[in-house]
N, C-alpha and C positions, 0 to 999 in steps of 0.2 A: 504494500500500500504506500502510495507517494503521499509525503507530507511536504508542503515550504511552512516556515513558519518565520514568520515578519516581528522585527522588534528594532526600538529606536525611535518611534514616531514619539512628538514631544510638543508642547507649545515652547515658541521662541520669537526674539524682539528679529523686526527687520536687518539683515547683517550678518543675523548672527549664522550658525553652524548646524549641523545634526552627519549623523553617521545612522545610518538604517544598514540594519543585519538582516540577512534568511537563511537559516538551517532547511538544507534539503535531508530528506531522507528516501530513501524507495527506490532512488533511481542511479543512473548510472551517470552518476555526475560531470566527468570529465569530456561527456558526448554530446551535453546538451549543451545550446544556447540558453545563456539568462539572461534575465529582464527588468528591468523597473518601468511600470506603468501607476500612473495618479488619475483620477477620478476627483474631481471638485462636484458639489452642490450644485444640479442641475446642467450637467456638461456630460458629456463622454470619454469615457477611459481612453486617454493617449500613453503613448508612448513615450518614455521620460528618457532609457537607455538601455542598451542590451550590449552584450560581450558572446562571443562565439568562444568555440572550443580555441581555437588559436589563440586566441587572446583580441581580437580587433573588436573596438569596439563604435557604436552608433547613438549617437546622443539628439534629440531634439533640437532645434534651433535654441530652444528657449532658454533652456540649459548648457548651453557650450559654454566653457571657459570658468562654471561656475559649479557643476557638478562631476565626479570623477566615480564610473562604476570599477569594479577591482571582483577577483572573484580567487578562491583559496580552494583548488581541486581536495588536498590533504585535509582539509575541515571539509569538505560538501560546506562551504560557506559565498556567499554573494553578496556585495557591498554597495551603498550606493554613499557616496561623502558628499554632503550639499552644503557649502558654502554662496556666503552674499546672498542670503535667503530673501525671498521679497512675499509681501503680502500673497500675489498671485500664484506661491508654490504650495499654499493650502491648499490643500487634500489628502485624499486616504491614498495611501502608497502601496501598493499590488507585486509581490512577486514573482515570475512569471517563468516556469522551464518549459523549452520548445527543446524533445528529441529530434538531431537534426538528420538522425534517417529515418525513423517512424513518423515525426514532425505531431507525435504525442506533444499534448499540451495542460500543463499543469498551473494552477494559481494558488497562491498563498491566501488567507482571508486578510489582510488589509492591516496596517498600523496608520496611524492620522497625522500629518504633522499639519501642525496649524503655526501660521507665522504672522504676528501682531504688527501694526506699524507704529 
């Protein structure tokens, strides 16, 4: 049974930082692609950043330069480090494994970061 499971989601002042964590379990870590996707209040879940098995990774416009994902094959761990946070990065934060031969797809249930101005 695939678990992700999301922690780090936090309130914090505009500027400031968070580091969001996912423990996977179940799956065969090193094959899949990961993901961070955010979901705001009355919007649709996009895409924040994902990293492949290689290492390369794909970040939103909105986030470059301001967000860095990281992922730790020896922990099944997956990162996402948010700095210069702004109001508009409130939301719930979604962890996301995509098998990149089966293209199986898993989600985590959500951590909130909520960013004050």
């Amino acid at each position: 049974q695939v678990h992700l499971v999301e922690s780090g989601g936090d309130l914090v002042q505009a500027g400031g930082s968070l580091r969001l964590s996912c423990a996977a379990s179940g799956i065969i870590f090193s094959f899949n692609t990961l993901g961070w996707y955010r979901q705001a209040p009355g919007k649709q879940r996009e895409l924040v950043a994902t990293i492949n098995s290689g290492g390369s990774t794909v970040y939103a416009d909105s986030v470059k330069g301001r967000f860095t994902i990281s992922r730790d094959n020896a922990k099944n761990m997956v990162y996402l480090q948010m700095d210069s946070l702004k109001p508009e990065d409130t939301a719930a934060y979604y962890c996301n494994s995509e098998a990149e031969v089966s293209h199986y797809v898993y989600w985590g249930q959500g951590t909130q970061v909520t960013v004050s101005s």
